[in-house]
Every structure is written in C-alpha cells, then in structure tokens.
C-alpha positions in Angstrom: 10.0 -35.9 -12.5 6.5 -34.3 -13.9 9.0 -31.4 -13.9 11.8 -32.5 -16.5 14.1 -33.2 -14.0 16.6 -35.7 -15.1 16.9 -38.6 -12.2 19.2 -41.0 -14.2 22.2 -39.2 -16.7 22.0 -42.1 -18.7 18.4 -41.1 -19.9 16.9 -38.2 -21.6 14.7 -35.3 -19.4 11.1 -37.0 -19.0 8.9 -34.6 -20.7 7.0 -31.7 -18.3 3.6 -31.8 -17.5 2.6 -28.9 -15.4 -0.8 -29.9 -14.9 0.6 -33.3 -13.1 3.0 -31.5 -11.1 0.4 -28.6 -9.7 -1.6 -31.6 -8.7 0.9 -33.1 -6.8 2.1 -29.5 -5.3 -1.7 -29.3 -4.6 -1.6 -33.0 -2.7 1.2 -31.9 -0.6 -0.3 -29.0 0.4 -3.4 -30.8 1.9 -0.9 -32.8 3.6 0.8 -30.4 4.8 -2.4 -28.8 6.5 -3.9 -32.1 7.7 -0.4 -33.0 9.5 -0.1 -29.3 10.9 1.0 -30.0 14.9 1.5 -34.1 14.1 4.6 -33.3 13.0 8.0 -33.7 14.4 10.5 -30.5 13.7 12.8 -32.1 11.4 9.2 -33.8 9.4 7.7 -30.6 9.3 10.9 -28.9 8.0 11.5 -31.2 5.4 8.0 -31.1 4.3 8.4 -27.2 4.1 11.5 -26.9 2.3 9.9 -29.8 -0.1 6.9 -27.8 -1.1 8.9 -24.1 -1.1 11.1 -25.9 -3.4 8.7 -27.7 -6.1 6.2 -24.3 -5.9 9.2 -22.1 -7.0 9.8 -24.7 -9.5 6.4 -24.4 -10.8 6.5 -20.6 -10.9 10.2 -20.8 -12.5 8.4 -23.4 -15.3 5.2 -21.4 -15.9 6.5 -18.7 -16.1 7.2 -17.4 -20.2 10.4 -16.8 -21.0 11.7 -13.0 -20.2 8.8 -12.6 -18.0 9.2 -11.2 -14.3 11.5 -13.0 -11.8 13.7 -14.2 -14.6 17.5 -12.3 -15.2 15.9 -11.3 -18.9 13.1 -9.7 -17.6 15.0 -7.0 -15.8 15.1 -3.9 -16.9 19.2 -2.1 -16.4 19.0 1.2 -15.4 
C-alpha cells in the first residue's frame, strides 16, 4: 500500500511513501534472517518471493524516470 498500489478499484491509489515502505522491506528482512532454518519450504519461499518482489518495487519506484533499468533509459544501437 505504502507503494501506490491500488487494493480496492473503487478508490483512488494511496499516495507513496518510500520511506515507509523501505522500513517495512527493512522489517522483513530481519525476519527473514531471524527465521533462517525455522522455516518450512513453502514459508521460506513465500517469504522470498515476498521481499524479491517489494525490493524490485522499491528500486522500480526510486528510481528517476529514464534512469537505468527502465525501457527509456536504453540506449538503441
């Protein structure tokens, strides 16, 4: 949600705060390391995929527009 991802069509985008969402990125991270070998497979997947997919969020919303790892950025030969 921290984000601007839209959970209910019916309502507008909640506004992004990156700050919020590296902190909770940041949470799950510690998580992730005190759970390391507690986990079943299918918990320890899910908490992968989870935090692969909110840190290339992150990057994808920090980064500026054009910048590197965006289709703009490229350069055609």
């Amino acid at each position: 949600m921290v984000m601007g991802e839209q959970l209910d069509p019916q309502q507008g985008s909640p506004p992004v705060n990156l700050s919020q969402a590296k902190e909770i990125i940041d949470i799950l991270s510690m998580l992730e390391g005190k759970t390391r070998g507690n986990l079943n497979p299918e918990e320890q997947a899910m908490l992968d995929d989870m935090l692969y997919a909110l840190r290339m969020k992150y990057v994808d919303l920090a980064s500026p527009p054009g910048g590197p790892g965006t289709r703009q950025g490229t350069k055609s030969s």
